[in-house]
C-alpha positions as CSV (number, residue, x, y, z in Angstrom):
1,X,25.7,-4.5,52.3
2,X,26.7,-0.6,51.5
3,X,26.8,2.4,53.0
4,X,24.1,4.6,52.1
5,X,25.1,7.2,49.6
6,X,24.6,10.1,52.2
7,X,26.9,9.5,54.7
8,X,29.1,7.5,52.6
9,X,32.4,10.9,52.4
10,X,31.4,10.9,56.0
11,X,31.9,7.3,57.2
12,X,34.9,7.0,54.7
13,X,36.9,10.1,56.0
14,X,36.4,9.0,59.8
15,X,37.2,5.7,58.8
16,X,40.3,5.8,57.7
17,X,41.1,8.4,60.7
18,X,40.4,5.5,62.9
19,X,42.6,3.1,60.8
20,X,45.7,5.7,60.7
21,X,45.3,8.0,64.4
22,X,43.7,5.6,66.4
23,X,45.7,3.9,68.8
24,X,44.3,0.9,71.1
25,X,45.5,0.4,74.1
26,X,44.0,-3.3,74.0
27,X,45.2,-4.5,70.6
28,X,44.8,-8.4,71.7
29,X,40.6,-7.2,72.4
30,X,38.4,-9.6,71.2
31,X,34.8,-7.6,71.6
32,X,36.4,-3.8,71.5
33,X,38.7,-3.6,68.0
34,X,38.7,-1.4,65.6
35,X,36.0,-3.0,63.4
36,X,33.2,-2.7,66.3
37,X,34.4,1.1,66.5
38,X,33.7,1.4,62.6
39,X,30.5,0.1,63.1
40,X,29.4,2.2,65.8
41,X,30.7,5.7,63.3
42,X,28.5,3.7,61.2
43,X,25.1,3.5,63.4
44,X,25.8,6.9,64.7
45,X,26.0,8.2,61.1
46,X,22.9,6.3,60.4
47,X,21.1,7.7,63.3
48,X,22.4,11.1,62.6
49,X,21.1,11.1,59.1
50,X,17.7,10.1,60.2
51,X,17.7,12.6,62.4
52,X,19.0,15.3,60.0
53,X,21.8,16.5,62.3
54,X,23.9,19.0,61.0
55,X,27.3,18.5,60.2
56,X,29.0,19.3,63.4
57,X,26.5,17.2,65.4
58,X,27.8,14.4,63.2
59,X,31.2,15.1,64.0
60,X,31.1,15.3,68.0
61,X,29.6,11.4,67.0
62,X,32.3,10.4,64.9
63,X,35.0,11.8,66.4
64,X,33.4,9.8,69.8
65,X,33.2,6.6,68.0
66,X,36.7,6.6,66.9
67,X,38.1,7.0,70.2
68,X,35.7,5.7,72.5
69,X,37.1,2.2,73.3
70,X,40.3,3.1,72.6
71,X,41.7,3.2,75.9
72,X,39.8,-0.1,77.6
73,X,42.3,-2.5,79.4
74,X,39.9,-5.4,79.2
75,X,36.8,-6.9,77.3
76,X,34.2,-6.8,79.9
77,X,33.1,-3.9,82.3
78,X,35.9,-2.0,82.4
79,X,34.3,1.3,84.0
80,X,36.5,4.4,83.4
81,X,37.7,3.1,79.8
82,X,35.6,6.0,78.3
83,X,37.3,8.4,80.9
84,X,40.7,7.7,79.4
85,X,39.3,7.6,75.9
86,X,38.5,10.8,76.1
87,X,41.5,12.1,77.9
88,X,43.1,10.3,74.8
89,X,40.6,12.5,72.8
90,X,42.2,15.7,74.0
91,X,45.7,14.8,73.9
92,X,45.2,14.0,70.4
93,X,43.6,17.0,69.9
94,X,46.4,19.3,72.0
95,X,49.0,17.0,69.5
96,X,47.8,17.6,66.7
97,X,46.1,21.1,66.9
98,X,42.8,20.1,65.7
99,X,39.3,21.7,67.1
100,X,38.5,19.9,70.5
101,X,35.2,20.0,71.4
102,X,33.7,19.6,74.9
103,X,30.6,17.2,73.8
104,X,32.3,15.1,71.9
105,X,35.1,14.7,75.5
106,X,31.9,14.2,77.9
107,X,29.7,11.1,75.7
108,X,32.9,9.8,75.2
109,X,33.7,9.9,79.0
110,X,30.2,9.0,80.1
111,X,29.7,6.5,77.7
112,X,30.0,3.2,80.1
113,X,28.4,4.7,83.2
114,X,25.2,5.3,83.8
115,X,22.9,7.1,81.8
116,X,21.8,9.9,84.2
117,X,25.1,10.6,85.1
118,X,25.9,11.2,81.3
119,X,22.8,13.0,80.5
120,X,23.2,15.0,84.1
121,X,26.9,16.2,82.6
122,X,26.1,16.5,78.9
123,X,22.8,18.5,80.2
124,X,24.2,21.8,79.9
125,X,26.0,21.3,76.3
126,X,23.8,22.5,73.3
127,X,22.1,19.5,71.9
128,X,24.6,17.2,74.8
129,X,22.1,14.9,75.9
130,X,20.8,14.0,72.3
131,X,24.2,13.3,71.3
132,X,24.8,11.2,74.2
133,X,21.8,8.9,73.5
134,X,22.4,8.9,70.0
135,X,26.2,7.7,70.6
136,X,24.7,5.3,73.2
137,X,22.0,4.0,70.9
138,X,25.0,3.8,68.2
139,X,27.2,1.6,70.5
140,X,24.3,-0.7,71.5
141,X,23.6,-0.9,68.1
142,X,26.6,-3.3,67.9
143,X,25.8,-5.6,70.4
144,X,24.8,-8.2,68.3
145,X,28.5,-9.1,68.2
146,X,28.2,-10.8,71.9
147,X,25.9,-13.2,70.7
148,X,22.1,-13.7,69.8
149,X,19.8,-11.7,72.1
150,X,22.5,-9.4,73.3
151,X,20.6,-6.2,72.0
152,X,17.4,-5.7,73.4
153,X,15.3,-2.8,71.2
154,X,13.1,-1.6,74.4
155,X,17.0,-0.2,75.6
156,X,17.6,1.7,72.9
157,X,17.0,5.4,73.7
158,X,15.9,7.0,70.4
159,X,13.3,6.4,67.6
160,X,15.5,6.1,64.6
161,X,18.2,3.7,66.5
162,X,15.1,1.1,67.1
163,X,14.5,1.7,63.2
164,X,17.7,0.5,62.4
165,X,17.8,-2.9,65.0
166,X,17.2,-5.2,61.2
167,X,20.1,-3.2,59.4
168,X,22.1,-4.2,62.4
169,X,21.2,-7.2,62.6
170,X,22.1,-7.4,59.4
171,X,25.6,-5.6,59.4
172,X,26.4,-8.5,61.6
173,X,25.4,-11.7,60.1
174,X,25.0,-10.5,56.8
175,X,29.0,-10.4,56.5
176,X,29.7,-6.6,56.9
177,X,31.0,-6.8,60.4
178,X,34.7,-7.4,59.7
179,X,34.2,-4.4,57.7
């Protein structure tokens, strides 16, 4: 499968970001590598594009996908992993004097808790709580790699993400997940 032609420069610059910046705490993960963060850039690109987000809409999302499991210290629940992903975020960001930017730091740290206590901090960002449910849908999105029935459309928080539930469906058994 290939990348659509319109987020192609997109998915390929934050790609290989991820593959050269990104450090993972958990480099043993089985569920959380760098792979299911490429596909969730992927989704959330996807998403974006259906949506017809501008450009630095799509970067708060790719810049959270990058990151957002980068700090877990296990495969399963792991609460506060998107806390320290997004403190990671920042240090990066103080590092390397890039452009930090606040919605981007809150999905990222709301990401595995629940979703009115995301949308209740991301409420007051401009466009925060559609970014947070895209970059949830985007992460769900992935789920088929936990195993058949693992991603359940009725959960999935915006129109275009249940469009997509065949293409990733497909991403995953189709062979592009190792991607």
């Amino acid at each position: 499968m290939t990348i659509p032609e319109s987020i192609q420069e997109n998915y390929h610059y934050w790609h290989n970001f991820l593959e050269t910046e990104v450090h993972f705490s958990l480099a043993d993960s089985e569920k959380h590598t760098k792979d299911h963060c490429a596909r969730v850039l992927l989704f959330a690109l996807l998403i974006a594009d259906k949506m017809a987000l501008p450009h630095d809409r799509q970067t708060v999302l790719c810049a959270a996908a990058v990151f957002h499991d980068s700090r877990r210290k296990d495969d399963w629940l792991d609460v506060g992993h998107g806390q320290r992903a997004a403190d990671y975020y920042l240090e990066y960001c103080r590092k390397h004097l890039i452009s930090f930017d606040e919605r981007t730091y809150q999905v990222m740290a709301f990401h595995d808790r629940d979703d009115a206590l995301g949308e209740a901090a991301l409420a007051k960002e401009e466009d925060g709580v559609l970014l947070y449910r895209i970059f949830k849908d985007a992460d769900a999105l992935d789920r088929f790699r936990l195993g058949p029935g693992k991603l359940n459309v009725r959960y999935l928080r915006t129109d275009a993400a249940k469009s997509l539930y065949e293409y990733a469906k497909h991403i995953w058994y189709g062979g592009f997940a190792k991607r």
